[in-house]
N, C-alpha and C positions, 0 to 999 in steps of 0.2 A: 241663370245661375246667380242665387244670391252672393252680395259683396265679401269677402274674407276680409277677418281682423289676423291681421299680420303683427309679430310681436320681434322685436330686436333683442335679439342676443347681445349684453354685453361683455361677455367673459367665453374663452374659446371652451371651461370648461362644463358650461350649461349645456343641454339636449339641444338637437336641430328640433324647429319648430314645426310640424307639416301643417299644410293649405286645404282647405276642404276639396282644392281640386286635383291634388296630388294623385289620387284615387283614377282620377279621372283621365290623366294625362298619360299615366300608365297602366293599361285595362290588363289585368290578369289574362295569359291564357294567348294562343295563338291570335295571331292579328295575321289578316287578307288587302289585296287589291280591295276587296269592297270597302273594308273599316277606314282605305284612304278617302275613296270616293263620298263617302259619307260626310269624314273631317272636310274635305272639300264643299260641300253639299251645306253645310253648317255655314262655313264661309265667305259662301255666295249669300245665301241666307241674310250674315250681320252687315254683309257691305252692301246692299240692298237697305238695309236700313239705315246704313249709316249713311248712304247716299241723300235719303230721303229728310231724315234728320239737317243735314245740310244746306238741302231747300229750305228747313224750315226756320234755318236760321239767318237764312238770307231775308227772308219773308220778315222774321223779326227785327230784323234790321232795318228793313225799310219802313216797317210800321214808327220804328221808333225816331227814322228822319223826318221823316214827315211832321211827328206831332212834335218834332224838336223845330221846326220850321213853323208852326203854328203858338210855340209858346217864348219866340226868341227873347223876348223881352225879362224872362224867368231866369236865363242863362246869362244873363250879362250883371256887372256890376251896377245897377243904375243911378245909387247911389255917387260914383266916382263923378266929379267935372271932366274927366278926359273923354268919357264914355257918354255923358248929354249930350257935351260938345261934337262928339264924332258924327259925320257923314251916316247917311242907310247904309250904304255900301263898305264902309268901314268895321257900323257894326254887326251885319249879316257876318260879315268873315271876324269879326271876335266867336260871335256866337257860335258857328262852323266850329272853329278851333276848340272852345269849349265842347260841344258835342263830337269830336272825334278823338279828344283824348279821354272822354268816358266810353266810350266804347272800345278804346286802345286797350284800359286799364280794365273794362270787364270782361274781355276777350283774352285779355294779356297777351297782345301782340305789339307792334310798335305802330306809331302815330300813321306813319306812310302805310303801314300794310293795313289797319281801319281804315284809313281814307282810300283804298283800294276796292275794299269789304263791300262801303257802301256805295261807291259806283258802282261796282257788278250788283248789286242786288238793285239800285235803281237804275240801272241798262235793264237789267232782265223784268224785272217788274215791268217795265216802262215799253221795250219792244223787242223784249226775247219770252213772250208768254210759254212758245212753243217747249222753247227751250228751258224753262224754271218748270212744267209741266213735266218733264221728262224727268229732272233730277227731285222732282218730290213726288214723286213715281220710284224713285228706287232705279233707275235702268239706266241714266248715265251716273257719271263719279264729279264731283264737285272742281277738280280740273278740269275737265272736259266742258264744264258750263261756263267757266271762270277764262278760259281762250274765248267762247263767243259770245261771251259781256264786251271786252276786250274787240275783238272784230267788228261786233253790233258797234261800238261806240265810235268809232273811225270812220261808220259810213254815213253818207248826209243825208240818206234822204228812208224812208218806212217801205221801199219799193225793194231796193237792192237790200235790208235789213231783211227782208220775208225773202227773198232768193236763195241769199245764203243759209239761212234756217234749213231750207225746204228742200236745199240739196245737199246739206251735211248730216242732219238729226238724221239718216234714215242708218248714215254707216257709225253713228257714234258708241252705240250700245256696245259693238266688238272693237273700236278702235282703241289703242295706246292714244292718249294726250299726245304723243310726238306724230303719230299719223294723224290724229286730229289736226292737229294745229297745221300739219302739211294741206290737208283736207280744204282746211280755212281759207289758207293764203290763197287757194286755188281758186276758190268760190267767189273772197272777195274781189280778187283780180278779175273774174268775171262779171262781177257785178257791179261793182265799181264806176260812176258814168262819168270820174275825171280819167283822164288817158294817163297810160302806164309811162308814157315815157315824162311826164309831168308831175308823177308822183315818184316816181323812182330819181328825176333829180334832185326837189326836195327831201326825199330821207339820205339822197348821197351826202346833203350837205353838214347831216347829222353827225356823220360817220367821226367815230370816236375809240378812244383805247381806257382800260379799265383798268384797274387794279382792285382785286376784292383780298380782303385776308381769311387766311385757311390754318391749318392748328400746324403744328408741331414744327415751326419757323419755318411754312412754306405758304403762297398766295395764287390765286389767280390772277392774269394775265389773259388780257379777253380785248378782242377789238370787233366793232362794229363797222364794215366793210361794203361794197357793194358786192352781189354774190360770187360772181364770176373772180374777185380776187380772191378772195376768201378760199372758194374750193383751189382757186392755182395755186393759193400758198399752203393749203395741206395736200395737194400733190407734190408738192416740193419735196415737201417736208417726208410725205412718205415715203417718195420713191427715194430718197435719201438713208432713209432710216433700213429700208430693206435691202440696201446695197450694201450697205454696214453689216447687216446681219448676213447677208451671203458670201462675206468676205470675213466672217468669222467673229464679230462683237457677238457679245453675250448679253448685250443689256435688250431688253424687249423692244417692241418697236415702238411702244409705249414712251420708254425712256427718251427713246434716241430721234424720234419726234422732237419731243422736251428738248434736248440738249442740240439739236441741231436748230432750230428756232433761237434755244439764247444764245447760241453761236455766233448765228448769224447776225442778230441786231447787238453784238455784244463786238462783234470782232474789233482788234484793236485794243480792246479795253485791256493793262495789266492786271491779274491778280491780286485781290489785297484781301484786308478782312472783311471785306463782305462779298467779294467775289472769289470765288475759287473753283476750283477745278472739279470734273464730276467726278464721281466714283468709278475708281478703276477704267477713269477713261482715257488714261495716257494722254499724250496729244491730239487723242480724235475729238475733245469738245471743251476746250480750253475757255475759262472765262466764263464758266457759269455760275450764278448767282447761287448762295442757299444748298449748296447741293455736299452730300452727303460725304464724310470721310469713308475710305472702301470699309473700313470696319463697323459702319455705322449703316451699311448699305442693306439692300433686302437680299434675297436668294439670289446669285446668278447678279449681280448689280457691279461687283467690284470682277468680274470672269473674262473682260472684253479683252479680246485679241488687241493690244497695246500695237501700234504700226502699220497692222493690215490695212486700217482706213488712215492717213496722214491726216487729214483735217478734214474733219464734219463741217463746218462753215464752208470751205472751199469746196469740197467735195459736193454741196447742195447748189451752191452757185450757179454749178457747170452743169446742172440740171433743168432743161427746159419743161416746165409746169404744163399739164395739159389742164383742159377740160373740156367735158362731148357738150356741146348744144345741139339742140333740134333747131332746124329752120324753116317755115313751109316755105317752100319756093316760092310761092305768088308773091310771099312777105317781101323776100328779098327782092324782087320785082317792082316792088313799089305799091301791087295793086291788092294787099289784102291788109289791115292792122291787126293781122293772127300772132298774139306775142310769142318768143318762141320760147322753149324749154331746157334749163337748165339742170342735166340728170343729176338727181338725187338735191335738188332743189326745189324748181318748180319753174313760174313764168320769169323770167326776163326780158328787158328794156331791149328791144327793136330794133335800134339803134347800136347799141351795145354789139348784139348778136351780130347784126352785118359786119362791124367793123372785124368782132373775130374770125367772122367767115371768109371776109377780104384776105386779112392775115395767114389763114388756117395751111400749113404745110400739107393737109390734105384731107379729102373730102370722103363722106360716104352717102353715096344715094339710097336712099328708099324708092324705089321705081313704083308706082303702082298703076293701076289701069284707072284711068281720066273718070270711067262710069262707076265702075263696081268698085274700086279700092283693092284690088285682088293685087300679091305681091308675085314676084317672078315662084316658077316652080321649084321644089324642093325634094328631095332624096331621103324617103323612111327608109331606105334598107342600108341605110350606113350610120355608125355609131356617132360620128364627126356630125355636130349641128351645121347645115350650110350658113352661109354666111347673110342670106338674106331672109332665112328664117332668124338667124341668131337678131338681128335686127330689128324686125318685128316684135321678137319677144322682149327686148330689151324695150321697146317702147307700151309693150303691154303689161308686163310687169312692173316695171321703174325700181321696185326693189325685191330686197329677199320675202318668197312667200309665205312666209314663217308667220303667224299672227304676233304684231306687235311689232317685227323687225324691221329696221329701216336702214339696212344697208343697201346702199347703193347697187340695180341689179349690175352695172359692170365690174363690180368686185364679188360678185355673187359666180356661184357653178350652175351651169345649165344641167339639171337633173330631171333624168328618165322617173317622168311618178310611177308608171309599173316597170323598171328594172329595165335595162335591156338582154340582161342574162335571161329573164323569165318571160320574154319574149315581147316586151315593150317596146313601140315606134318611136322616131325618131319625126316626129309631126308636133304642130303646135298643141294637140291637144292630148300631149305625154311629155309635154317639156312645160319644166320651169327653172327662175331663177330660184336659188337657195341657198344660203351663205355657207359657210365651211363650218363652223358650228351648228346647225340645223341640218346638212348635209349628212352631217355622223350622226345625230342624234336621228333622223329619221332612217337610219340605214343601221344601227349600231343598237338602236334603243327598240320599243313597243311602241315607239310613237308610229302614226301609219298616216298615207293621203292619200286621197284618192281627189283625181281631177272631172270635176262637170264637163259640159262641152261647152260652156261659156266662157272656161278657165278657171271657174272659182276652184280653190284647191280646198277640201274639207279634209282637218286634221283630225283624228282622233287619238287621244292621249290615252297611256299605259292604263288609267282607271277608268277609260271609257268615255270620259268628256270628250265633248265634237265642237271643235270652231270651224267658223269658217272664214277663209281668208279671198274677197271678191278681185277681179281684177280692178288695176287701176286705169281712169281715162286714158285709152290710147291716145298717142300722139300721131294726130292725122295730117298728114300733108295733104290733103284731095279735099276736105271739108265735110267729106265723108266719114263714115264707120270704117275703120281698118280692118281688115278681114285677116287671117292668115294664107298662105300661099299654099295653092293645091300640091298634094303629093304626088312623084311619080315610082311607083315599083319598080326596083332594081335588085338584082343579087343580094344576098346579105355579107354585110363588110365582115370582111376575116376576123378585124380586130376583135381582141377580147377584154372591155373596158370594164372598171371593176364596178359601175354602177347600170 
């Protein structure tokens, strides 16, 4: 579509001006499912190109480091005494600085995001060929290349760089960047030939708090954690937030996240001008920074049950944080270096995991048989998942089966993919996890799955487009393939569950 000349009205009493695509945006005449699937159809189309275009501009980036490293002498003042006098090394990084804020400035981004630019494009030039093939093909997204520039460049050695290629590029075409990147960590922890518990104390010592600024006189607040704190303090946080909400607050769990966090690192603190009290939150979140007068609040913001909850701070305290890790046994034995798994994370520190398993007020086993991996038997003729299938699934899902979704599968609903009303089993391969929005949307909408017998769950959407969503690496305690646990035929449960 050729480009439109767009003309500005300055007086409200001039004609609206139409766009050659106006025509276009609004087709005369009944519109179908198909006329979506088309505009869809178009839009795969330009991102595909735009993908590829992206390659191409990494490609020109590199071309243009390169012959910036071959004419350094061009880029400097040579003329200046401070600049003869300076070291090679001095002037290499004059010259450097010169060439990344020409490329800042013809890119129009900032000096740190060019100097970002053109490592990923010389990582990927350099030993991500696979992967810069892929995105100047059109078939991944420029995020997706831009995490394994970023992974490629962390590893030491061309061996573990082609591992991780070779077992990520095959799921990236369908992946969200956020399963990517989960995808990543996994690969490189796998590939990786320094040991996890030597690199994980090294970035512990990183660990840091952030403050980023956000619009309308509010910020981010962000910290860099080891995992297992990290998910303890948003179990805190949320199982706080929901207890507030079933005891009658009105603010989302969104809010009361927020307000119970700056509660917490806040308490103590009096009131003044720049700290004050949340919106319509009574005394349930006293001392929060930036936070709205109730008439300046959103929908429902200023609504909280004032007393129900006496103090969100306190009330979050007296809340013991969980979080599930996987252990294989022999780890904890001493006799395997199998690092273990932190759900809706990935690998954690060895070390770490024993000490929480030492601690752990209680344990769940995965039993499996020593040869085959076969888990205890299980019961399709009742609604109720057992317990050591739910198990299983949890380890073979890891999150919601939704393409793109990455919630956590133990905050996910274990869902019948053919109904159990329309006489769907209660067996690994008619169960999955599925979040509560996905849940209704596949039960509420024309979205539909159907499950492989591998578990891949293949969704097809209202206009007919089909993903598919593969499982994720089980978590095997035997060092085996985890299988699911044989059904045994019983009565059908009375229950009548409404999925």
């Amino acid at each position: 579509m050729a480009a439109a000349t767009l003309e500005v009205a300055l007086d409200d009493d001039l004609p609206v001006v139409t766009t050659p695509w106006d025509d276009a945006l609004s087709p005369v005449g009944p519109t179908t499912v198909h006329d979506v699937s088309a505009a869809l159809d178009d839009l795969e189309r330009l991102q595909s190109r735009i993908n590829a275009l992206e390659g191409e501009k990494l490609l020109a980036l590199e071309r243009a480091r390169r012959a910036a490293i071959r004419c350094e002498p061009d880029l400097l003042a040579g003329e200046q005494l401070r600049v003869l006098n300076a070291g090679t090394s001095r002037q290499h990084e004059l010259a450097r600085r010169a060439f990344v804020a020409d490329v800042a400035t013809t890119v129009h981004v900032s000096e740190r995001q060019a100097d970002h630019l053109l490592e990923t494009a010389r990582t990927l030039t350099s030993s991500g060929s696979a992967t810069l093939a892929e995105l100047c093909h059109g078939r991944i997204g420029a995020r997706l290349a831009t995490a394994m520039a970023d992974v490629l460049a962390d590893l030491p050695d061309a061996q573990a760089r082609a591992a991780v290629q070779a077992e990520t590029l095959p799921r990236a075409a369908t992946a969200t960047p956020a399963q990517f990147r989960s995808f990543l960590r996994r690969a490189r922890d796998r590939a990786h030939p320094e040991p996890f518990t030597l690199r994980h104390d090294r970035a512990a010592r990183r660990r840091a708090v952030f403050v980023d600024p956000a619009a309308d006189g509010m910020a981010w607040l962000s910290a860099h954690l080891p995992a297992t704190t990290a998910h303890a303090a948003l179990d805190r946080l949320t199982t706080a937030a929901r207890t507030a909400r079933e005891a009658g607050d009105a603010r989302t769990l969104s809010q009361l996240r927020a307000d119970a966090c700056a509660a917490l690192l806040l308490a103590g603190v009096e009131p003044s001008s720049d700290v004050r009290p949340a919106a319509g939150s009574g005394s349930a979140a006293r001392s929060v920074p930036g936070a709205s007068d109730p008439g300046e609040a959103g929908p429902g913001a200023g609504e909280s049950a004032a007393g129900l909850v006496p103090d969100l701070a306190d009330h979050a305290r007296r809340i013991v944080p969980r979080v599930q890790i996987t252990v294989p046994v022999m780890a904890l034995l001493g006799r395997s270096d199998d690092a273990a798994e932190l759900t809706g994370h990935g690998a954690i520190d060895p070390g770490v995991a024993a000490f929480l398993t030492a601690g752990a007020p209680s344990l769940r086993r995965l039993l499996v048989d020593p040869l085959s991996g076969e888990l205890l038997s299980t019961d399709p003729g009742t609604y109720t998942v057992p317990a050591a299938l739910r198990t299983y699934l949890e380890a073979r899902d890891g999150t919601c089966r939704f393409p793109g979704c990455t919630r956590p599968a133990p905050r996910c609903d274990v869902d019948h993919t053919v109904a159990w009303a329309d006489g769907g089993r209660t067996t690994a391969d008619n169960l999955a996890h599925v979040c509560r929005r996905h849940h209704v949307l596949k039960h509420e909408t024309r979205w539909q799955a159907r499950q492989e017998p591998d578990g891949t769950l293949v969704w097809t959407s209202p206009t007919g487009r089909v993903s598919r969503d593969p499982v994720a690496d089980p978590v095997d305690l035997t060092g085996r393939e985890l299988v699911p646990p044989d059904p045994v035929d019983t009565a059908p449960d009375p229950e009548d569950p409404p999925f």
